[in-house]
C-alpha positions as CSV (number, residue, x, y, z in Angstrom):
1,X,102.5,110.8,57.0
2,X,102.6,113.9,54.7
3,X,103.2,111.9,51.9
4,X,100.3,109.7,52.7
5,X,98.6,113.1,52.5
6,X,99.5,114.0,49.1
7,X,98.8,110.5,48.1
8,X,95.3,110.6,49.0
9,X,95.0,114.4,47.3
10,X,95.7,112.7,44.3
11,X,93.1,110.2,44.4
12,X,90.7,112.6,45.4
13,X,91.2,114.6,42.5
14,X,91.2,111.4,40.6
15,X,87.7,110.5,41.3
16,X,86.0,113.7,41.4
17,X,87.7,113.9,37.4
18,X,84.9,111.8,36.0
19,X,82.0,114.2,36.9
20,X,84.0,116.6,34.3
21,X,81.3,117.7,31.4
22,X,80.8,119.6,28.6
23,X,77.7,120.7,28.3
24,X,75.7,123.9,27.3
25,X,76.1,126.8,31.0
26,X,73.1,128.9,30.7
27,X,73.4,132.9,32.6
28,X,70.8,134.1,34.9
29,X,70.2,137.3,37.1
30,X,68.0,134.5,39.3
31,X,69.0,131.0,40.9
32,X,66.2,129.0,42.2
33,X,67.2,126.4,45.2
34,X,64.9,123.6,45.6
35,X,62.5,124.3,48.4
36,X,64.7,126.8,50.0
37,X,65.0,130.0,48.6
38,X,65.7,132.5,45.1
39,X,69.0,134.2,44.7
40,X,68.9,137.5,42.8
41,X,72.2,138.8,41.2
42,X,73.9,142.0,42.7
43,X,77.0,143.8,42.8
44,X,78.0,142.8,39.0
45,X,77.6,138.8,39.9
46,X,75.9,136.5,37.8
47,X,74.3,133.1,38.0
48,X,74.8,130.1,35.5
49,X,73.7,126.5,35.7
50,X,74.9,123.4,33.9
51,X,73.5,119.9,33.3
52,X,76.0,116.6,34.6
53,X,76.5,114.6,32.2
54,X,77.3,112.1,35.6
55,X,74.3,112.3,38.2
56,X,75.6,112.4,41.8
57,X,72.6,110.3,42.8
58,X,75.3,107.2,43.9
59,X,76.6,106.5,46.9
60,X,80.3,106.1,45.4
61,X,83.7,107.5,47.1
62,X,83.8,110.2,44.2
63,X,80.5,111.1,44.7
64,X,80.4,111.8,48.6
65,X,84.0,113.6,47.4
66,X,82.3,115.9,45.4
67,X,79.3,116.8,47.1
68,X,80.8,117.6,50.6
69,X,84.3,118.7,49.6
70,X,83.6,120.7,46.6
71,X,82.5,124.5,46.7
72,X,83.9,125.5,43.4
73,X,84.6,124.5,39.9
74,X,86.7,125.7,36.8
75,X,84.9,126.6,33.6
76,X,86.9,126.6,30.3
77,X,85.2,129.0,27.5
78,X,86.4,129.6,23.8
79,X,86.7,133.3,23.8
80,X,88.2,134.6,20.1
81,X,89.6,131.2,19.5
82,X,91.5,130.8,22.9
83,X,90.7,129.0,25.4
84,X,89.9,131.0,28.6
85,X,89.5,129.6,32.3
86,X,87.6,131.0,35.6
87,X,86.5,129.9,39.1
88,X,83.2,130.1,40.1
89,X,81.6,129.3,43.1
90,X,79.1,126.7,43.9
91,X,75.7,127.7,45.2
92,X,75.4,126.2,48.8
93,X,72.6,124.3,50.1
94,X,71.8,122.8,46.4
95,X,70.3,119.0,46.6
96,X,72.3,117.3,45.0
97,X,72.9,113.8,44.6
98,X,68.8,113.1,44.5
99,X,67.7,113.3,40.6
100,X,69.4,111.3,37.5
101,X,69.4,115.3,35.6
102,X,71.6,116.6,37.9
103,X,71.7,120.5,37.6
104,X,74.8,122.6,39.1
105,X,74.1,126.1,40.0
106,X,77.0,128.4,40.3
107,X,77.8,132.2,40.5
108,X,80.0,133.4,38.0
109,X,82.3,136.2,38.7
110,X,82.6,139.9,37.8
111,X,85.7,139.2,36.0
112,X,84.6,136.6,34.2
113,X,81.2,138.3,33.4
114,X,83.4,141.4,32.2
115,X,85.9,139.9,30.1
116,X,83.8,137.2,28.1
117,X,80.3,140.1,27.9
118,X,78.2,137.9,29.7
119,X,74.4,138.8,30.2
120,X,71.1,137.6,31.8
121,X,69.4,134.6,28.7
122,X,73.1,133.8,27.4
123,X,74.0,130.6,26.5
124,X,77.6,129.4,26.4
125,X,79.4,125.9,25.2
126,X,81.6,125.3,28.2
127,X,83.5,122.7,30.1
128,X,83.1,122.0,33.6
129,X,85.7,120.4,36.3
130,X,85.3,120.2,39.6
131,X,87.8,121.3,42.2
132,X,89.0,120.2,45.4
133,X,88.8,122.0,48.4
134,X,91.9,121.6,50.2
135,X,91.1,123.2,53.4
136,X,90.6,119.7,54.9
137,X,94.0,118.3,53.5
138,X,95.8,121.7,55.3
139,X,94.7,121.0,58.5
140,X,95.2,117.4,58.4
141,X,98.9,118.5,57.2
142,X,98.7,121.3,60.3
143,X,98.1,118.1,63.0
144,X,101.0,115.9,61.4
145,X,103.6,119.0,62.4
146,X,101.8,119.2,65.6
147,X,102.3,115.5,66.8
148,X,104.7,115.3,69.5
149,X,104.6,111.0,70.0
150,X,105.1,109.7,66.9
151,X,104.9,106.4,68.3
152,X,101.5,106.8,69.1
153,X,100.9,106.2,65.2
154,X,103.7,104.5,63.8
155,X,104.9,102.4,66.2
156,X,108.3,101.0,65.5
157,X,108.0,97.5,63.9
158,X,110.7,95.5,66.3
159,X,108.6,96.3,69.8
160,X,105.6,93.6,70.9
161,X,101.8,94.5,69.5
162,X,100.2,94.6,72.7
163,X,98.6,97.2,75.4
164,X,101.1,98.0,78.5
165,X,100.8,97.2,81.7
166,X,98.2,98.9,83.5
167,X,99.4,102.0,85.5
168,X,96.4,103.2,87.3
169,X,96.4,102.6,91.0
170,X,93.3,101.2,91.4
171,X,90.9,99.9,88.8
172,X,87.7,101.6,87.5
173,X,84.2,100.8,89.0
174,X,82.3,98.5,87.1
175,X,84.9,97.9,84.2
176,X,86.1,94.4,83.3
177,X,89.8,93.4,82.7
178,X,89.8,94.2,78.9
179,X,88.2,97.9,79.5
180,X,90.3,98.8,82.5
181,X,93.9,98.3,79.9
182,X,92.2,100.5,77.4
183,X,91.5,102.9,80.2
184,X,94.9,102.6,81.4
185,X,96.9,102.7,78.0
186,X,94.8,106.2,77.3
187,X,94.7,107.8,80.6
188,X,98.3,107.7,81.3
189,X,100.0,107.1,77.7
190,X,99.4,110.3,75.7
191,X,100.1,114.0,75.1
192,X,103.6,115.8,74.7
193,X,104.5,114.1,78.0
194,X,104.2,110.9,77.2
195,X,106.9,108.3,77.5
196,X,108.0,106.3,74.0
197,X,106.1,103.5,73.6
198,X,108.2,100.9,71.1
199,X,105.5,98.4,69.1
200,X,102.3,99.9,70.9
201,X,100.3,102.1,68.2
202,X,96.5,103.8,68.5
203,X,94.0,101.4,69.8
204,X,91.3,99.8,68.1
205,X,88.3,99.1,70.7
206,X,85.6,97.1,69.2
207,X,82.7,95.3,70.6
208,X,79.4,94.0,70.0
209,X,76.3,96.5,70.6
210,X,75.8,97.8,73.7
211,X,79.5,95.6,75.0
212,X,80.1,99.8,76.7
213,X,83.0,101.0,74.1
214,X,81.8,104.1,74.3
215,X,81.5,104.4,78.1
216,X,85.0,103.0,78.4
217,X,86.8,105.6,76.4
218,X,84.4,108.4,78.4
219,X,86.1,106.7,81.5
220,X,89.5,107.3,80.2
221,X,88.7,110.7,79.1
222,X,89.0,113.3,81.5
């Protein structure tokens, strides 16, 4: 499961590669957010912004990737013939992925600002990648350690596809056949506790609107 992990990192980082750009970042002690408020540079910061070359205005994979999952990028400047690279931080609550000239604001830091001489009207040929955050792919990794019936998930490929018997006592009120198994198989198969279960993996309840797959797993819910 870890490696399925890593596998899916890699794509990630993949798509969100094509919004890369080179393109002109301008410096500013102000960063105006669309109907929502101005930032004013302090404490040594500065603000740049930098036009897409690739609008996020789709509804791709790589675009939904980069918009929620996002919060920084790496900027690569010529500085003396050698080329230099930072992290800077993207400005939160930006709209993005609504306009064909998408602009990025960011906030540049004081050691970038320092060491390159940046100041307030500055313009600066750049290039721009986006990176990952991989907050989301840690704690994913954190839940994989943490399982205690692996075959809940994998369940071994030799063992019969089907629910258990049911193990409650008595039935639910005013559940049919098919949601009283699902009730059963979560109710009493699950947690650290939980006996091995050969060939029966997670359960897939589906229905037609308003066919009460919602209500049943509430039932089996505690």
């Amino acid at each position: 499961m870890h490696q399925a992990l890593y596998l899916e990192e890699i794509e990630c980082n993949k798509k969100i590669s094509r919004f890369a750009t080179s393109n002109t970042l301008k410096v500013s002690r102000q960063a105006v957010l669309q109907d929502v408020r101005t930032e004013y540079a302090q404490d040594g910061h500065l603000f740049a912004s930098v036009s897409l070359q690739q609008a996020l205005i789709d509804d791709t994979a790589a675009s939904q990737i980069v918009i929620r999952n996002s919060q920084s990028v790496l900027i690569e400047f010529i500085n003396f013939n050698k080329l230099v690279h930072y992290e800077a931080a993207i400005l939160p609550n930006q709209t993005l992925g609504d306009k064909e000239d998408e602009v990025l604001l960011i906030k540049l830091s004081k050691e970038c600002i320092t060491d390159l001489g940046l100041e307030d009207g500055m313009e600066r040929n750049v290039k721009i990648k986006f990176k990952l955050n991989r907050v989301q792919f840690c704690v994913k990794h954190s839940a994989i350690d943490e399982l205690q019936n692996m075959d809940m998930v994998f369940p071994q490929g030799d063992g019969p596809q089907m629910l258990p018997p049911s193990c409650l006592s008595s039935a639910e009120p005013n559940v049919n056949a098919h949601q009283q198994e699902v009730i059963s198989l979560i109710s009493k198969h699950g947690g650290s506790d939980a006996p091995p279960m050969p060939g029966v993996g997670p359960v897939l309840k589906y229905g037609t609107f308003g066919s009460e797959k919602t209500s049943t797993i509430a039932k089996a819910v505690p």
